[in-house]
Every structure is written in C-alpha cells, then in structure tokens.
C-alpha positions in Angstrom: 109.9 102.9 81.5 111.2 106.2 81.6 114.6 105.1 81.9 113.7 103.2 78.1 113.0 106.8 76.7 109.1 107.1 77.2 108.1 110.7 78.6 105.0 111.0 81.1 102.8 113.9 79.0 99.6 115.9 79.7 96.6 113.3 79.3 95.0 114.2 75.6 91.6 113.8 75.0 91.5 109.6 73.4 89.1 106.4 73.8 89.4 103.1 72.4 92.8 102.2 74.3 93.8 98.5 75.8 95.2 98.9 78.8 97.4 97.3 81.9 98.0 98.7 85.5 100.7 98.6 88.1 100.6 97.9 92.0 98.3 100.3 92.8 99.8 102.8 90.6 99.6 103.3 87.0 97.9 100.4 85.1 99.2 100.6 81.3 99.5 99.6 77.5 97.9 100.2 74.3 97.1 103.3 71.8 98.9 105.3 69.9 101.5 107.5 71.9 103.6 109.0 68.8 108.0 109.3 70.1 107.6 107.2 73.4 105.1 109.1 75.0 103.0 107.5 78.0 99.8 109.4 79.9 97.5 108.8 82.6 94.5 107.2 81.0 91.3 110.5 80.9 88.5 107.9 82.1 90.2 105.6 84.6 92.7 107.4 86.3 95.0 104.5 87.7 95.9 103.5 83.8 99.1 104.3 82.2 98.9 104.5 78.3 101.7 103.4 76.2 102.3 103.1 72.6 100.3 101.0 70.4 101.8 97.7 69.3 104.8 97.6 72.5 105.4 94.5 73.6 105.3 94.2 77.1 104.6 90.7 77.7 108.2 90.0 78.8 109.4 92.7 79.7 111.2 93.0 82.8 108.1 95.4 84.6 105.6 92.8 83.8 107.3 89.4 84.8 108.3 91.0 88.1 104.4 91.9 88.8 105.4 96.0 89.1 103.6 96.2 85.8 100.0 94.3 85.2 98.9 94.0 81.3 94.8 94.3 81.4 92.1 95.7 79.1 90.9 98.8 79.9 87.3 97.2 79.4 88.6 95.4 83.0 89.5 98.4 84.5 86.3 99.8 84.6 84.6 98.0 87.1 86.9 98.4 90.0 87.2 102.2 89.1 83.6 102.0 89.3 83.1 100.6 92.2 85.9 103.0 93.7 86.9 101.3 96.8 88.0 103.4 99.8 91.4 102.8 101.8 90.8 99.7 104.1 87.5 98.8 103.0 86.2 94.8 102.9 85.4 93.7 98.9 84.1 90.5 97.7 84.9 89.5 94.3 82.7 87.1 93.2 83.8 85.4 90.6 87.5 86.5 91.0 89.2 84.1 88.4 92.0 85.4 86.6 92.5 87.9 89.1 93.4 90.9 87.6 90.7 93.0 88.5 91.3 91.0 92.4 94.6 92.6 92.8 93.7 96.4 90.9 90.9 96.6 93.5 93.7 95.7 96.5 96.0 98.5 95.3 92.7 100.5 95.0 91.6 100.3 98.4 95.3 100.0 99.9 96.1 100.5 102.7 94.4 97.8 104.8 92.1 96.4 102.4 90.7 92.6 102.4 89.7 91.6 99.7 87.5 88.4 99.4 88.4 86.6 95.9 85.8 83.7 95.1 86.6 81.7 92.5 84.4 77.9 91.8 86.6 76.6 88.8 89.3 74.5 91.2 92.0 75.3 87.8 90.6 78.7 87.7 91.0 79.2 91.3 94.7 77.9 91.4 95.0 80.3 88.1 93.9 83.0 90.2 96.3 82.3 93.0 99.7 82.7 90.3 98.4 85.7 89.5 97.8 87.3 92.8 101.3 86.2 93.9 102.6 87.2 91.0 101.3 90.8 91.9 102.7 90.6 95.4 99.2 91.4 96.7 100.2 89.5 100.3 97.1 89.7 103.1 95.3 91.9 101.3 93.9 89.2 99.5 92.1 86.0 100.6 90.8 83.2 97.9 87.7 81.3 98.6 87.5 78.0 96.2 83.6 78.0 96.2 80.3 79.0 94.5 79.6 82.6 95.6 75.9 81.6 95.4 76.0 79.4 98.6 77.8 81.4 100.9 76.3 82.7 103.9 75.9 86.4 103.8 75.9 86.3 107.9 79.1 84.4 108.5 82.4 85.8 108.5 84.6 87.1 106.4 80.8 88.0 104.2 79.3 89.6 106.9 82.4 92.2 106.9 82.3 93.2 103.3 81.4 96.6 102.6 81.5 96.2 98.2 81.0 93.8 96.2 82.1 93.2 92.5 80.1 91.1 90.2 82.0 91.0 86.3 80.7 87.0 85.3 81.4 87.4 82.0 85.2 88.8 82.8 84.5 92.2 80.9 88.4 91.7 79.7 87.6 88.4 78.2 88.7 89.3 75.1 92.4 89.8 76.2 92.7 85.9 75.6 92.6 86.2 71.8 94.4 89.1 71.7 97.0 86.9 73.1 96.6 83.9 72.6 96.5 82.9 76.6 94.6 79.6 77.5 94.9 80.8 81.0 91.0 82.0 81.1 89.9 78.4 80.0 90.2 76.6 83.3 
C-alpha cells in the first residue's frame, strides 16, 4: 500500500472505523484518513486503518490473502481473548472464518486452532476462506455441532481458549457488501 502513496502516521485518537487485517500483521480498511494516510488502529492493535470509501475488494492485497477485509466489530473478540504464541483455541462456531484465521496469526507461531463449523455450506465456506488466507496446519475444521463434542477427547481436551461469537459480531459486513457468503 505504501508503494500506492498511502503513508503509515502516528495513530490519532478515532472510533467508529470498519476494519480488515492482514496475516498476522496489520488488519485494515475504513475511516477517514485525509491524503492516503493509514494508522495502526488505538483499540485493537493488529488493525490497519485506511481511507474511508477505498475499495479494496479486488485489489491485488486482498485476492492474494496478504490483506483480510473484516469489521472491526470482529476484531474484537480475538484481541480479547488475546491468544499467546502456540497456544490450542477452539472456535466454536467458526463459519466464515475470519476471526479463525486473525486468531492463527494471533497466536503464531505454533498455534492450533480448532474451527467448528455445523452448517455443511458454511463449513465448506469456512474452508475457502482459510486457504485463501494461507493459514496451513495452524488450522483444523471440525464439520459438527460444538455442543456434542466431548470436552475429554482429543484435540478438546488440548485447548487452552475458547471463542464463542454465535451471532458473528461482523454480521453486518454482509449488507455492507452485498456477500451471500454468510447465508449458508
């Protein structure tokens, strides 16, 4: 993006922004940077924000996986649960997958993350995506209903975090967008 004209400036003092996120790096998009400025988001500090209104959906960043378009609303619960290097998630209701592959790069390297997903076109949604981030081993998708697993039996017993988001806290992405995706 830099190479595009966009600087990297001080983070200013903002809310309200959309965002997206990047391999492990900066996740980016929406407010209102004034002459091509981008920042490191103040609240979740894996966010890169970038200009209100920029199209990113086909850029080059984004179809290659480097760059991952997501709601800042989403973004929140992996920062929250703050996963550390190598540590054993569960997602439990993984579907799209966004949040699946943020919390990879979060606890990179060596992390396994568990991504459950019962919707069988929600599931196979949630497999595109995660290839599509290049997230290899560190992710593992379990077609099933997280409420009948067996907490005792492998790979549950391993997990260290878990992340619960039901309702997809970046539901509203789909509207914005216009992506039947979500519906499975």
């Amino acid at each position: 993006l830099q190479r595009e004209g966009y600087q990297l400036q001080p983070t200013p003092a903002l809310s309200g922004k959309t965002m997206a996120w990047s391999q492990g790096v900066a996740h980016a998009v929406t407010s209102r940077p004034d002459n091509g400025a981008m920042w490191i988001d103040e609240t979740v500090r894996d966010l890169l924000v970038l200009p209100a209104g920029l199209e990113l959906h086909r850029h080059q960043l984004v179809s290659s996986g480097t760059l991952i378009l997501q709601d800042k609303a989403s973004c929140f619960t992996p920062a929250a649960l703050a996963p550390r290097a190598g540590e054993a998630i569960i997602d439990c209701c993984a579907a799209p997958g966004n949040k699946t592959s943020q919390l990879a790069a979060l606890a990179a390297p060596g992390a396994m993350v568990v991504a459950v997903e019962r919707n069988p076109g929600r599931a196979k949604t949630l497999r595109n995506r995660l290839a599509a981030a290049h997230v290899g081993s560190a992710v593992r998708v379990v077609e099933g209903d997280f409420l009948s697993i067996q907490p005792t039996d492998a790979p549950w017993r391993d997990a260290t975090a878990l992340l619960l988001d039901p309702s997809c806290s970046g539901s509203g992405i789909v509207e914005r967008r216009g992506d039947n995706e979500l519906q499975g």
